[in-house]
Residue, then its C-alpha position, 0 to 999 in steps of 0.5 A: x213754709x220754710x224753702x226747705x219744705x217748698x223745694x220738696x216734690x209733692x207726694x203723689x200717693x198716699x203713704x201705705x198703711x201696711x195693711x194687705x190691699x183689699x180684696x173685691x167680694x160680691x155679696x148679690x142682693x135684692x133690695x126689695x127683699x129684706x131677708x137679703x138687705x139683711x144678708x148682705x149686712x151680716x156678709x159684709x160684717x163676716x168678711x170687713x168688719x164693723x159697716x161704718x157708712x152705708x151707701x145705698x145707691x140702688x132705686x126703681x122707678x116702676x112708672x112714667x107719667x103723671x104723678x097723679x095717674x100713678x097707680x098705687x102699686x107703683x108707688x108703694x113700689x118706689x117707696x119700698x125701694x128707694x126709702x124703706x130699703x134703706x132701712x132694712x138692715 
């Protein structure tokens, strides 16, 4: 690094892109429901463009207990939820 470049304060922003700042949407969705995880794909491909990465954040935990007392509507429950939501869109 030359001192020329060493004498330069840091830069606290990143530069601007030129593009317009985005605007917030909400796009509601039930994740147990795939019609909806479905919608909200296509909403959000009409509004932004191209899904490039998909986080999904959203879980349920029906039951507190032993895994083995777990009734089997729970589980499936969970498992609906938390995996196969994932896999909706």
């Amino acid at each position: 690094m030359s001192s020329a470049a060493s004498s330069r304060p840091a830069r606290r922003r990143p530069p601007r892109s030129g593009r317009p700042a985005a605007t917030p949407s909400v796009i509601p969705c039930n994740i147990s429901d795939k019609a909806q995880c479905q919608n909200l794909i296509a909403e959000t491909k009409k509004q932004l463009g191209p899904v490039d990465v998909l986080v999904c954040n959203a879980a349920t935990n029906p039951y507190y207990g032993p895994t083995e007392k777990m009734p089997d509507e729970a589980f499936t429950k969970i498992m609906q939820n938390n995996i196969l939501s994932a896999t909706s869109g």
